[in-house]
N, C-alpha and C positions, 0 to 999 in steps of 0.2 A: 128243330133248330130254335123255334120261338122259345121253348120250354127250358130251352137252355141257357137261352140269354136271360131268361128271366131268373133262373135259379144263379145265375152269375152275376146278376144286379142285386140282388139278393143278399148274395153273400159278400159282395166288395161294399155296398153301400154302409153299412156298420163299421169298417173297416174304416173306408174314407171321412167317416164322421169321426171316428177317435182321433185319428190323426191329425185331423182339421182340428179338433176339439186341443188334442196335445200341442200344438204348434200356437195355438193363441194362448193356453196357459204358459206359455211358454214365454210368449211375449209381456203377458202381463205383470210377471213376478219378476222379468229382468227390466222392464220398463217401472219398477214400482208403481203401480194402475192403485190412486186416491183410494177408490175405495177397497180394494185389496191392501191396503197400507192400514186403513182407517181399521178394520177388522179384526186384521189381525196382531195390531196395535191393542184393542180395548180386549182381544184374548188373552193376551199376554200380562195385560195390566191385572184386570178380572182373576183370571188364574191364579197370579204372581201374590197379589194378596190374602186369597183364600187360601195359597199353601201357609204364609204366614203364621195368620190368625189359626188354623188349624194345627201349625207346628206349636205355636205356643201352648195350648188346649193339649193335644197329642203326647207330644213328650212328656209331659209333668205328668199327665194319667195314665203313661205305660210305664215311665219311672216307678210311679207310685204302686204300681200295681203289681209291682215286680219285688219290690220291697214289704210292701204291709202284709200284715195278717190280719186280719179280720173274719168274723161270722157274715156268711155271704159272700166269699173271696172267690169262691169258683165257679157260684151263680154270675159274679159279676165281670169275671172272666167270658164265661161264655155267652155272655148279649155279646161283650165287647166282638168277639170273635163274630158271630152271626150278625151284626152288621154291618160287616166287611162283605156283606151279600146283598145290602140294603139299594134294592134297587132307586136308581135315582129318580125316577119323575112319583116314587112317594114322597121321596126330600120334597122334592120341588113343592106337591099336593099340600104336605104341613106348613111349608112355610109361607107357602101364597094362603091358607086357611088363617095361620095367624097374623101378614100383613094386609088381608085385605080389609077392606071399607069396615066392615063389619068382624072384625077378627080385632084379637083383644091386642095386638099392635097395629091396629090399622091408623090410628094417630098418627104413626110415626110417617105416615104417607111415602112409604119408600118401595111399595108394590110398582113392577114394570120401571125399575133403575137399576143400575149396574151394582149397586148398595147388595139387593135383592137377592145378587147373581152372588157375588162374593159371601153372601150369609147361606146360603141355599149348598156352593161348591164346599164352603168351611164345613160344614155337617157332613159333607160326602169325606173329606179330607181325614178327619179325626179322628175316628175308629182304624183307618188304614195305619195314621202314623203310630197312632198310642199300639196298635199291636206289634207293629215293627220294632218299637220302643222298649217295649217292654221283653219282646223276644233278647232285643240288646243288651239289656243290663243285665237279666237271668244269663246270658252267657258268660258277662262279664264278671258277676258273682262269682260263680263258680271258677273264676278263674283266681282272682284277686279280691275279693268280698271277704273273705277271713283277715287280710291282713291290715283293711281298712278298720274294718270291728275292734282288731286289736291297739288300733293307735284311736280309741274313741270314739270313730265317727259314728253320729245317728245315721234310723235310716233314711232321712231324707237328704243328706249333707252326701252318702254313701250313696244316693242313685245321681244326683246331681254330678259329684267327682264320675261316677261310672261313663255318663253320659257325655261330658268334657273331654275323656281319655278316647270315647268310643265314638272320636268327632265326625271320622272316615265314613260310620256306619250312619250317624246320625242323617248325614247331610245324604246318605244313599235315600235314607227313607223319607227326606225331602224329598228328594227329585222323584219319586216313587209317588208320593203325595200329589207333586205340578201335574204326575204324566195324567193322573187321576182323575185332577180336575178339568187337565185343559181339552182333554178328550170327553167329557161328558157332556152331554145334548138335550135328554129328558128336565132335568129337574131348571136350568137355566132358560130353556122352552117357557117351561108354566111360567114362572116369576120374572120372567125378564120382558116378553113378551116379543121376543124378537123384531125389535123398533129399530127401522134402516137408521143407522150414522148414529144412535142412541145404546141400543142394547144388543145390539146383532153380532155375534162372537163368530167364528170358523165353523164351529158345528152346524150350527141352526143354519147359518147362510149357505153352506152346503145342503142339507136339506132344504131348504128355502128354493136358493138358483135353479136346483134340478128338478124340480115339480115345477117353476118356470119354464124354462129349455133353456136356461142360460148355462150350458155345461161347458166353457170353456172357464166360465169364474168362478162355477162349483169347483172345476178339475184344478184350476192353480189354489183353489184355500185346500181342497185335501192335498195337493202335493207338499205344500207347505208345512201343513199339519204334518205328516208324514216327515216330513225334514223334523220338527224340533221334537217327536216322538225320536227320530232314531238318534238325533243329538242328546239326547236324556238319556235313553239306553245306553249309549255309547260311555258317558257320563257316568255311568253308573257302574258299567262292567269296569272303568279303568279306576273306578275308586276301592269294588272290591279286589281288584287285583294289587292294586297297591296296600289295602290293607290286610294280604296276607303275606306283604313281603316280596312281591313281585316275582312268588315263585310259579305261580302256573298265569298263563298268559291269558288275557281277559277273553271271553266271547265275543 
């Protein structure tokens, strides 16, 4: 009888700690809890620019890459590709090597800021968009690319128009880019330094709270997370559905 209350304390205690655990995140993201607010406020911010500054970068070098010919065209393709594998706390590794003290931007003293975080995610960013980018225009070539050639256009005038027409797709491999960066943990780790109310994003504080025992404020930032992951996807399936015409219905 002992051995079974014990194996039945056993098994509910896990049980009642989730639930407990559920029921305070619960409370905290409908009560907006400061520092759940503060967090994933400067994830958002953080993220929100490093899709940016990476869309700028991105596009214009999958455009281009989509367009030119050059000697070294499919060497240069294929880094681009195999960085799209680049795991992130090497990002992080170079980029705290070049802002630190001693690293040939460490003037710039911007090692452990949100500066940091945003240059660190852009590098994660750029390979993803410029491949989607350029997957985009080589479609759109082939569709419509002869008849731009025939009214004059170069080819940078001709990835730029491609890219304008192909706005549907573009703005997918943004949100593609955000979902990227706003979920990566390694590389914003090293160079941000995960500084409470300073540098502390959703990921890191997730990993952070739960080696504390604070899993009711680790559980409300991944649920969270989880919310503006499935708002992006969701985002994303109703843009390609629309830009096929709205003939097959989105995922």
């Amino acid at each position: 009888m002992t051995s079974l209350h014990i194996t039945l304390c056993t098994l509910i205690a896990p049980v009642s700690t989730f639930h407990d655990s559920l029921a305070t995140a619960g409370s905290l993201i409908l009560g907006a809890d400061p520092r759940l607010a503060q967090v994933v406020g400067l994830s958002l911010q953080v993220s929100g620019t490093a899709c940016l500054l990476g869309a700028g970068i991105g596009l214009a070098l999958g455009a281009w890459l989509a367009v030119a010919r050059f000697p070294g065209h499919g060497l240069v393709v294929g880094l681009l590709n195999t960085l799209l594998a680049l795991p992130s706390v090497v990002v992080g590794l170079v980029v705290y090597l070049l802002l630190s003290r001693s690293g040939p931007l460490g003037s710039w003293g911007i090692l452990f800021t949100p500066t940091a975080m945003v240059i660190a995610q852009s590098i994660l960013v750029v390979p993803l968009i410029a491949a989607l980018a350029r997957r985009l225009v080589l479609s759109a070539l082939a569709e419509g690319g002869d008849q731009l050639r025939s009214l004059g256009a170069g080819s940078a005038a001709t990835a730029a128009l491609l890219l304008v027409h192909e706005r549907l797709g573009v703005m997918t491999a943004l949100l593609t880019g955000f979902g990227r960066a706003i979920a990566e943990v390694g590389a914003v780790m090293i160079v941000g330094g995960n500084i409470d109310g300073f540098t502390r994003v959703m990921t890191t504080s997730i990993a952070l709270e739960t080696s504390k025992g604070d899993l009711p404020l680790a559980l409300a930032l991944g649920l969270v997370l989880l919310a503006v992951v499935g708002v992006l996807n969701a985002l994303i399936a109703l843009l390609q559905w629309r830009s096929g015409g709205g003939r097959e219905a989105p995922l």
